[in-house]
Residue frames relative to the residue before (quaternion, step in Angstrom):
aa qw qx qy qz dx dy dz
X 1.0000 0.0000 0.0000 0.0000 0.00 0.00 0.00
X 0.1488 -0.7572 0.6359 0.0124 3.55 -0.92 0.93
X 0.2354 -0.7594 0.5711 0.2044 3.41 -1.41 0.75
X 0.3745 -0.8322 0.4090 0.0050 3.75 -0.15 1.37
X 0.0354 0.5200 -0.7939 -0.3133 3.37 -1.35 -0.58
X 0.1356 -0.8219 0.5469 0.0842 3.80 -1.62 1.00
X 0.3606 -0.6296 0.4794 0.4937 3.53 0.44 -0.13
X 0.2308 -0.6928 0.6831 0.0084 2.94 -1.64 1.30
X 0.4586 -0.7345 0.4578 0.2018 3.67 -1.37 0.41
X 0.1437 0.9137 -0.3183 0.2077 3.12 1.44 0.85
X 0.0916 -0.7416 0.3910 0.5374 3.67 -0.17 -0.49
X 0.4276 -0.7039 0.4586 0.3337 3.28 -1.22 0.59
X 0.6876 -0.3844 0.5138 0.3397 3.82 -1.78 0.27
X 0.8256 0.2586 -0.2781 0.4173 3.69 -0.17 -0.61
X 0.5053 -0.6254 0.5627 0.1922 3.51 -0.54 0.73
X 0.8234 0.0759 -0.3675 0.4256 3.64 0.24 -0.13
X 0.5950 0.4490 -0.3538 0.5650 3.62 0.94 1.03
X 0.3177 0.7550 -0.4843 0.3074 3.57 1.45 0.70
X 0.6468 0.5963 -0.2378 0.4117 3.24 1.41 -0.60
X 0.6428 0.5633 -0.1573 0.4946 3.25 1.47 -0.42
X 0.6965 -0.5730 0.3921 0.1812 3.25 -0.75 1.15
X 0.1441 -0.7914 0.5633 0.1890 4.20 0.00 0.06
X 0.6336 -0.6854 0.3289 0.1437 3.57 -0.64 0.74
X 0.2764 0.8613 -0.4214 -0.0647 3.72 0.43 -0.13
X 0.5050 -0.6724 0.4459 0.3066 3.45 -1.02 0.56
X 0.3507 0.7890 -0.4840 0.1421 3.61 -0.87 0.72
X 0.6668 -0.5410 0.3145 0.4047 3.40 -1.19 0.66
X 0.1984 -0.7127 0.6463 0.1868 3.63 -0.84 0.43
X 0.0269 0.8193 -0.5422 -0.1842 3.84 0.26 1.24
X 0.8651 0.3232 -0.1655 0.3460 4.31 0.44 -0.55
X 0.2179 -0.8363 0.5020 0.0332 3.16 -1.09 0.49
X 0.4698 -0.1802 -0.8590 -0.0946 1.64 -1.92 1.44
X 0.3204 -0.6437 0.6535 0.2363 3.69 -1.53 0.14
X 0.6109 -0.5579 0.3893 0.4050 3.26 -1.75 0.32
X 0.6661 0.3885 -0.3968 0.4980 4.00 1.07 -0.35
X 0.7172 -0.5325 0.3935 0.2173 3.70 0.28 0.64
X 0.4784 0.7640 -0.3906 0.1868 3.45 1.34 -0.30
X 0.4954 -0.5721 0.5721 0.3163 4.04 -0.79 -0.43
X 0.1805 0.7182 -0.5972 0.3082 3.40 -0.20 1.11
X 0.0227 0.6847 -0.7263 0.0559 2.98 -1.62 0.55
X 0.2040 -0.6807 0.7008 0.0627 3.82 -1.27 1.14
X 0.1849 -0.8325 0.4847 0.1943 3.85 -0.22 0.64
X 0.7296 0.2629 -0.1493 0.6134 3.32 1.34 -1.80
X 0.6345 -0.6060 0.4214 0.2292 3.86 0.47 1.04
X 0.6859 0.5990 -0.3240 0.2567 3.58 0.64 0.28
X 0.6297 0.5616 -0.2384 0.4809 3.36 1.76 -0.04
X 0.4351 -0.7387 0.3984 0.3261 3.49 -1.00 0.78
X 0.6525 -0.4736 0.2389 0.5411 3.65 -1.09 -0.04
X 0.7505 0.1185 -0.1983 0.6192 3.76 0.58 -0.40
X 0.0759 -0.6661 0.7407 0.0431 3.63 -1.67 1.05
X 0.7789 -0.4160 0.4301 0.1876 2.61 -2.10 0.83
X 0.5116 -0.6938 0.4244 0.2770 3.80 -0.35 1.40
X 0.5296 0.6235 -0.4233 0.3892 4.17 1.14 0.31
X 0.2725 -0.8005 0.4674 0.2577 3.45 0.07 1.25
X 0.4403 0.7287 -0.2991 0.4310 3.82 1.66 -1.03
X 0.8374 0.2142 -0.1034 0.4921 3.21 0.23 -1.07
X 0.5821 0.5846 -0.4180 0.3803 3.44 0.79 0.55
X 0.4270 0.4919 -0.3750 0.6596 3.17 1.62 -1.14
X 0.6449 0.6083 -0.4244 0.1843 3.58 -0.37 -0.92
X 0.7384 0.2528 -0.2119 0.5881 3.44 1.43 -1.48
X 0.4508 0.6061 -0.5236 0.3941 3.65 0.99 0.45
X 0.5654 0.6253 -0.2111 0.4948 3.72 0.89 -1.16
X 0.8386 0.3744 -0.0943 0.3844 3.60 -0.03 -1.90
X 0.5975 -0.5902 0.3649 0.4019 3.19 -1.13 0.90
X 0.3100 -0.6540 0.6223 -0.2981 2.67 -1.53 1.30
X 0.2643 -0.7030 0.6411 0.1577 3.31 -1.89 0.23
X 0.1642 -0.8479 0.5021 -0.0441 3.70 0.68 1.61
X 0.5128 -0.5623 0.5611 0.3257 3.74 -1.05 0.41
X 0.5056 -0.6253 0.5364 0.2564 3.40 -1.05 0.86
X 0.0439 0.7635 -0.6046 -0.2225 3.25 -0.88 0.54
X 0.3301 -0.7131 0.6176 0.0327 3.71 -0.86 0.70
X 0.0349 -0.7892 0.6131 -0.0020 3.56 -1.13 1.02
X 0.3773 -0.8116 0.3931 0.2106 3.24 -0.51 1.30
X 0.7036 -0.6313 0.2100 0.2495 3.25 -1.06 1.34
X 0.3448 -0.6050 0.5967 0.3988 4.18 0.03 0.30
X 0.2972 -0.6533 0.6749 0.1715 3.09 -1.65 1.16
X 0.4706 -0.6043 0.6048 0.2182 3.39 -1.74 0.92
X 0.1968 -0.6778 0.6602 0.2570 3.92 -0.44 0.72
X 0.5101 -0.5889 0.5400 0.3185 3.31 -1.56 1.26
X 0.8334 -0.1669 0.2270 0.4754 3.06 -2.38 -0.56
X 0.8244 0.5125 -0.1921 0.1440 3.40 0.43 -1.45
X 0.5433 0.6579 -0.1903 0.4856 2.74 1.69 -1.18
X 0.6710 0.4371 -0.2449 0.5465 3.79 1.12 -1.43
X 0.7675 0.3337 -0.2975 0.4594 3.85 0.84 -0.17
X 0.5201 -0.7033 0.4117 0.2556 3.35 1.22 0.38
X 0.5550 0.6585 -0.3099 0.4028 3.53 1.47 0.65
């Protein structure tokens, strides 16, 4: 997760920069993204750009949720042969 400035689509105050995008700070949570950033979402619940409130992120990390299964593959049992080296 990176903390950013991204261009936003706001309108802007100055008239000869109305055409221009306004910056906003926020979390970049996935990857890849269009600004190139490092990011990772582990428990799958965050969009690509959050709200600059670290609080209330942990919050939707924490709270119920729909979370990516995570699934561990079973340990194989070596047969007869394998355990006797035969």
């Amino acid at each position: 997760m990176s903390m950013v400035r991204v261009p936003n689509v706001e309108e802007s105050d100055d008239e000869a920069q109305a055409h221009l995008p306004k910056p906003v700070r926020a979390f970049v949570c996935t990857a890849p993204n269009p600004w190139n950033y490092p990011a990772k979402d582990r428990a799958g619940q965050l969009e690509q750009i959050e709200k600059p409130h670290l609080g209330e992120l942990i919050a939707k990390l924490i709270g119920p949720g729909e979370r990516k299964p995570f699934a561990v593959p079973p340990l194989s049992t070596p047969t007869t042969t394998e355990a006797t080296g035969g």
